[in-house]
Biopython code that builds the backbone (N, CA, C, O; Angstrom):
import numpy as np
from Bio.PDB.StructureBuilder import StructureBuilder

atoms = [
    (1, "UNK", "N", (0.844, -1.169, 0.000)),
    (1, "UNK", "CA", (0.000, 0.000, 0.000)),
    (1, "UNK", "C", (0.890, 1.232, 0.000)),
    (1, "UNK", "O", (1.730, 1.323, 0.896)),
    (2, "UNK", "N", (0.773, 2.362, -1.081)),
    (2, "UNK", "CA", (0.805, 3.295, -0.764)),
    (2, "UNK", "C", (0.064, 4.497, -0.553)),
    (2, "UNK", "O", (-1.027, 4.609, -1.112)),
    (3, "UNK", "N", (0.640, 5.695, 0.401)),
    (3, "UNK", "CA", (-0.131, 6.735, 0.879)),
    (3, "UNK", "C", (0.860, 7.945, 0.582)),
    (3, "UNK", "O", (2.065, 8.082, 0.791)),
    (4, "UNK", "N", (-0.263, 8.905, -0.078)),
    (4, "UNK", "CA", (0.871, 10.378, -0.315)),
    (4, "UNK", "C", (-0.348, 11.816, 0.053)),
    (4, "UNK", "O", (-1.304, 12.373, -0.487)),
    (5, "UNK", "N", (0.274, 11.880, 1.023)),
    (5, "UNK", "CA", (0.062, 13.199, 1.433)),
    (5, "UNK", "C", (0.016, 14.801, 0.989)),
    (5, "UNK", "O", (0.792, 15.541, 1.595)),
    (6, "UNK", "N", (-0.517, 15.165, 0.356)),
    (6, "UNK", "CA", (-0.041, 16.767, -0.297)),
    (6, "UNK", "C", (-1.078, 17.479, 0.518)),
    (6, "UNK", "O", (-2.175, 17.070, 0.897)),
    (7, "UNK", "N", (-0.314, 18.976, 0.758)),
    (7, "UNK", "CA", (-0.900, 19.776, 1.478)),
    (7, "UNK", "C", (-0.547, 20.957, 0.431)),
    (7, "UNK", "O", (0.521, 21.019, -0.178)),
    (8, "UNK", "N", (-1.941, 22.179, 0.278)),
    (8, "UNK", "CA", (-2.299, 22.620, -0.496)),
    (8, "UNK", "C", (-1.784, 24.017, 0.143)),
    (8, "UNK", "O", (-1.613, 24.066, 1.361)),
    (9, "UNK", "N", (-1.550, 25.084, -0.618)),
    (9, "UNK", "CA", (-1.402, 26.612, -0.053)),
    (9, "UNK", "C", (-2.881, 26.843, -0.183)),
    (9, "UNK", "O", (-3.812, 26.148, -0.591)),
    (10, "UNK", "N", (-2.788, 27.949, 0.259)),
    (10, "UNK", "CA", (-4.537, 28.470, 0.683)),
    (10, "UNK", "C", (-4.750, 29.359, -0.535)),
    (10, "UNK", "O", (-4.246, 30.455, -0.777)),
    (11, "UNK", "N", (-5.983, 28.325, -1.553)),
    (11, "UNK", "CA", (-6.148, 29.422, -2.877)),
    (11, "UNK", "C", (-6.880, 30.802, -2.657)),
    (11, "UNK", "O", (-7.617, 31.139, -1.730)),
    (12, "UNK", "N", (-6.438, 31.565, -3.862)),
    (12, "UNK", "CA", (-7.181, 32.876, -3.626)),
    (12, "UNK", "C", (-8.753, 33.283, -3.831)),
    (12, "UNK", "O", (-9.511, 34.200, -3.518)),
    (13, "UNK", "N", (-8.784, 31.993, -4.578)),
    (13, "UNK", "CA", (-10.282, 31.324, -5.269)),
    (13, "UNK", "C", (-10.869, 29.882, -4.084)),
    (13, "UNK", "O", (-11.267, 29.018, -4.865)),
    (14, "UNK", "N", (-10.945, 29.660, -3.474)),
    (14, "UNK", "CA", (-11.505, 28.365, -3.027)),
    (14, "UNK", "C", (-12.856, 27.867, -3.772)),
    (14, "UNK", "O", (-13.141, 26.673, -3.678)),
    (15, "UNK", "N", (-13.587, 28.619, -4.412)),
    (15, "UNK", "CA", (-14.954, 27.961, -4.961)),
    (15, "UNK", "C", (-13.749, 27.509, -6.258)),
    (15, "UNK", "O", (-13.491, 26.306, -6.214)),
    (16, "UNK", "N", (-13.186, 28.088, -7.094)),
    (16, "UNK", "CA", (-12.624, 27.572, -8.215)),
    (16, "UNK", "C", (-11.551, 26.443, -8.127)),
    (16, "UNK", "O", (-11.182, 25.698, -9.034)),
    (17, "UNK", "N", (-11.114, 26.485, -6.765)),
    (17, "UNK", "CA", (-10.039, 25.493, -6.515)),
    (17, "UNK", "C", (-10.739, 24.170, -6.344)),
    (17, "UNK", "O", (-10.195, 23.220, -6.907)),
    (18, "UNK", "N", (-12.103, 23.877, -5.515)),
    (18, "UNK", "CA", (-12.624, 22.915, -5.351)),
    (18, "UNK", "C", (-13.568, 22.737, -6.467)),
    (18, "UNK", "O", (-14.131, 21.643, -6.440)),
    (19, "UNK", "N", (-13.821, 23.331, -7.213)),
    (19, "UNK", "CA", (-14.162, 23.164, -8.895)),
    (19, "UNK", "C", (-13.129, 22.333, -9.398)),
    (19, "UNK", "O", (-13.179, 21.113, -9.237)),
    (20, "UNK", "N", (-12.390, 22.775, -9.870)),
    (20, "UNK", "CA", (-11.294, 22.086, -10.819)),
    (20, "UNK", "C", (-10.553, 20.613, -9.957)),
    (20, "UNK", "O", (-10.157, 19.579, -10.495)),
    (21, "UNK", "N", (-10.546, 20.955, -8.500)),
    (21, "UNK", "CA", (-10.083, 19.538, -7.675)),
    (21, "UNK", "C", (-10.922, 18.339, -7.826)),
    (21, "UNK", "O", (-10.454, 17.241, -8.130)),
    (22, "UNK", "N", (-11.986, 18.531, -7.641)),
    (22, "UNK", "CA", (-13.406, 17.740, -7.923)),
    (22, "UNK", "C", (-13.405, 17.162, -8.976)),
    (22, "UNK", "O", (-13.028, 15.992, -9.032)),
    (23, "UNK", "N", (-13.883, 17.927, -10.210)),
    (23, "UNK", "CA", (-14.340, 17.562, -11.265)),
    (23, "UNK", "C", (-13.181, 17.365, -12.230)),
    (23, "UNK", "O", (-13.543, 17.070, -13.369)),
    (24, "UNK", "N", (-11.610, 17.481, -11.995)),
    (24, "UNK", "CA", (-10.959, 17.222, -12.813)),
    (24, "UNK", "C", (-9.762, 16.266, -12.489)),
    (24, "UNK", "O", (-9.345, 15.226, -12.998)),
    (25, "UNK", "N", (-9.338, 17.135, -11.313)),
    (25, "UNK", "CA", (-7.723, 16.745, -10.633)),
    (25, "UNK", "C", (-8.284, 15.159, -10.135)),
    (25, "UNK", "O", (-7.875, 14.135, -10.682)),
    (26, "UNK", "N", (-9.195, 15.161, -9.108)),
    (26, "UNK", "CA", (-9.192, 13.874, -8.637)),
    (26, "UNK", "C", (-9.882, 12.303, -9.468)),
    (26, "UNK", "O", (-9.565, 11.168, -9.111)),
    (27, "UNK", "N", (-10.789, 12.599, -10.527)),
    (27, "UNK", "CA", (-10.668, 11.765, -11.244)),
    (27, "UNK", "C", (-9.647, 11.862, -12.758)),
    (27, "UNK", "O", (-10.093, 11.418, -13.816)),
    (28, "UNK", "N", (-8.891, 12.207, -12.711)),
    (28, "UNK", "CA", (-8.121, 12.108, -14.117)),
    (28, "UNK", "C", (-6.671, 11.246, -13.185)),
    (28, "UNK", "O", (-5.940, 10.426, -13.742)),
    (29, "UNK", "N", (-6.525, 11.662, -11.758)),
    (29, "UNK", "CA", (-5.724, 11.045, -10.738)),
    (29, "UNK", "C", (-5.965, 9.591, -11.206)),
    (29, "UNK", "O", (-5.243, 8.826, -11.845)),
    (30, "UNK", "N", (-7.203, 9.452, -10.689)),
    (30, "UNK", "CA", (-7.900, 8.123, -10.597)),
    (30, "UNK", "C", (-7.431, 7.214, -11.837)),
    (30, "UNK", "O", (-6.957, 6.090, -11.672)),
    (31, "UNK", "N", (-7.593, 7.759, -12.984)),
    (31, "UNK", "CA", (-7.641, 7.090, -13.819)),
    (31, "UNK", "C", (-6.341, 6.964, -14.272)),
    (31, "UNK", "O", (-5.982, 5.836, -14.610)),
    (32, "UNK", "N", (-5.352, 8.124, -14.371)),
    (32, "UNK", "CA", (-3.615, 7.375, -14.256)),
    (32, "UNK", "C", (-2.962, 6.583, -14.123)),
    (32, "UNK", "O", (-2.306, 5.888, -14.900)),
    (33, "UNK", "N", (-3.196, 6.641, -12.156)),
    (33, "UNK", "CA", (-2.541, 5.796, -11.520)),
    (33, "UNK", "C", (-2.932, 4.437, -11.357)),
    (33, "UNK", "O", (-4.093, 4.259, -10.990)),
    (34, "UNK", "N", (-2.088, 3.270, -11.583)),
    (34, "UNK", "CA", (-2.640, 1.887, -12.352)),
    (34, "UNK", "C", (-3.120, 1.413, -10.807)),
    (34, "UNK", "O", (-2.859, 1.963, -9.738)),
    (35, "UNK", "N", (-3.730, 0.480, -11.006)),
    (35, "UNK", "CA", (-4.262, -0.752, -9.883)),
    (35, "UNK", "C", (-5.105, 0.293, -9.052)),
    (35, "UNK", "O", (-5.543, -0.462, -8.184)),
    (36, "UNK", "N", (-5.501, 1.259, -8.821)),
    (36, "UNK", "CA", (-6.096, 2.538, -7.279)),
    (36, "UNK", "C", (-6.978, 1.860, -7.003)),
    (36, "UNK", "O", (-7.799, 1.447, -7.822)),
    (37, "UNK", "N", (-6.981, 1.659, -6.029)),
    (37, "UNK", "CA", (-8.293, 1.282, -5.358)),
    (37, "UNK", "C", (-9.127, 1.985, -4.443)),
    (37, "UNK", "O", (-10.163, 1.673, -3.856)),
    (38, "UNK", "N", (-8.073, 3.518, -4.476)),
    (38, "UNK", "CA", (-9.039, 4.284, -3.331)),
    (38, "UNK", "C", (-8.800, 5.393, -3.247)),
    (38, "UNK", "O", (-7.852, 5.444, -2.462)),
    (39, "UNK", "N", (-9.109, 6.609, -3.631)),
    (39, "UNK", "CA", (-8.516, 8.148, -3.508)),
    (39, "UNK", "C", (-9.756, 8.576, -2.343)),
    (39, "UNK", "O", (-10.971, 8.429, -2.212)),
    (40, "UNK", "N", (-8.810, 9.089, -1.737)),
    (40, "UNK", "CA", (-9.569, 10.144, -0.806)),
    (40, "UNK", "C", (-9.061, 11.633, -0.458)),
    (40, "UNK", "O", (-7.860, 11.857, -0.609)),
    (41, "UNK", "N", (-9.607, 12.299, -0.163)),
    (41, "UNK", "CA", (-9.731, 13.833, -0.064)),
    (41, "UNK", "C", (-10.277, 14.263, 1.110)),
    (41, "UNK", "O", (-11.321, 13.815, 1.583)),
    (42, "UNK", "N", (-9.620, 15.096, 1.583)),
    (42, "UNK", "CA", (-10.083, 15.451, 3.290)),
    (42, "UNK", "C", (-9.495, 16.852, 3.190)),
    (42, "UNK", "O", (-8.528, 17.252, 2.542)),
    (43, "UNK", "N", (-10.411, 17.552, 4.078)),
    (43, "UNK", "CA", (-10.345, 19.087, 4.284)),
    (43, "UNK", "C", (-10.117, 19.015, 5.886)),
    (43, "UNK", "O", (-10.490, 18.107, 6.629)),
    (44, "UNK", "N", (-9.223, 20.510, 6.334)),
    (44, "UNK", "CA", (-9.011, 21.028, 7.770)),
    (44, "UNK", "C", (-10.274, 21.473, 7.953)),
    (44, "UNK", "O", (-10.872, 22.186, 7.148)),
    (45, "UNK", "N", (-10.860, 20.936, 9.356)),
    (45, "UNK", "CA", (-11.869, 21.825, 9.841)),
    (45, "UNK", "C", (-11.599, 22.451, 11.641)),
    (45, "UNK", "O", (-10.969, 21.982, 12.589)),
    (46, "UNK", "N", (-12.225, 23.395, 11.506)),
    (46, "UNK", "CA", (-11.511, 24.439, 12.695)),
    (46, "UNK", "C", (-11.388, 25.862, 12.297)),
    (46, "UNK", "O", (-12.083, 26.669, 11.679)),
    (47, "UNK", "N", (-10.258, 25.860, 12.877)),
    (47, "UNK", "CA", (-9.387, 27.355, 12.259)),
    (47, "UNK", "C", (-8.759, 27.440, 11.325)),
    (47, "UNK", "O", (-8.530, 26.354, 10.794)),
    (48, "UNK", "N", (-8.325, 28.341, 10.822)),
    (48, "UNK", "CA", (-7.969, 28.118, 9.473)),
    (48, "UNK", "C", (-6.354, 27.781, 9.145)),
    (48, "UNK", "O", (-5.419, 28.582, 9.122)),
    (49, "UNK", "N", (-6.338, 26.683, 8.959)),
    (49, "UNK", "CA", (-4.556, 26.264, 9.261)),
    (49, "UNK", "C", (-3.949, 26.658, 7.965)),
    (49, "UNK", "O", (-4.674, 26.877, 6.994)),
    (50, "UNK", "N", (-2.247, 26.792, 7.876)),
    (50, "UNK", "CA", (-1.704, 27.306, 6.860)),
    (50, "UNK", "C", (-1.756, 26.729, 5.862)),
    (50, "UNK", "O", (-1.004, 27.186, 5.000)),
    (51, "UNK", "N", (-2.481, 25.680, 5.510)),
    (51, "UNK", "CA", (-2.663, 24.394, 4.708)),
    (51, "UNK", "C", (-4.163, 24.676, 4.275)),
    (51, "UNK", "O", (-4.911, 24.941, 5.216)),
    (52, "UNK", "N", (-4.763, 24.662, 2.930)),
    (52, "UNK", "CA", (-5.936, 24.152, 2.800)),
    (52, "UNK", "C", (-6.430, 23.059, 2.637)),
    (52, "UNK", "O", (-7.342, 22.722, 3.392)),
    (53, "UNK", "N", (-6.009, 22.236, 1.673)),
    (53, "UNK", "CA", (-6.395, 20.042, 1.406)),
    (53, "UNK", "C", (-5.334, 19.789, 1.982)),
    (53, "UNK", "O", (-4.984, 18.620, 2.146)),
]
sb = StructureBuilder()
sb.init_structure("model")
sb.init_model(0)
sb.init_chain("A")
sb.init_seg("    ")
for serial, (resi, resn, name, xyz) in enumerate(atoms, 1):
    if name == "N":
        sb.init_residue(resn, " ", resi, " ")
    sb.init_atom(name, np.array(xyz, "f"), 0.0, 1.0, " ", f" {name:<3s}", serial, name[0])
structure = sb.get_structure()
């Protein structure tokens, strides 16, 4: 199993960032990377940490 972590800078757009993450970045991911059996996506909730995804 592998696991990769990326942490996002804080866009200047967030409605457009989770537009294009959604509907593009995470399934075109999907479909790349051979054998996947599982993408997931998780957001900070709280305060607003220096990280957005």
């Amino acid at each position: 199993m592998v696991k990769v972590t990326v942490l996002y800078d804080q866009p200047e757009d967030p409605a457009a960032f989770e537009k294009y993450y959604n509907e593009t970045h995470i399934p075109d991911h999907g479909q790349k990377i051979p054998n996947v059996v599982k993408l997931e996506a998780n957001k900070a909730v709280g305060e607003q940490p220096p990280f957005y995804r």
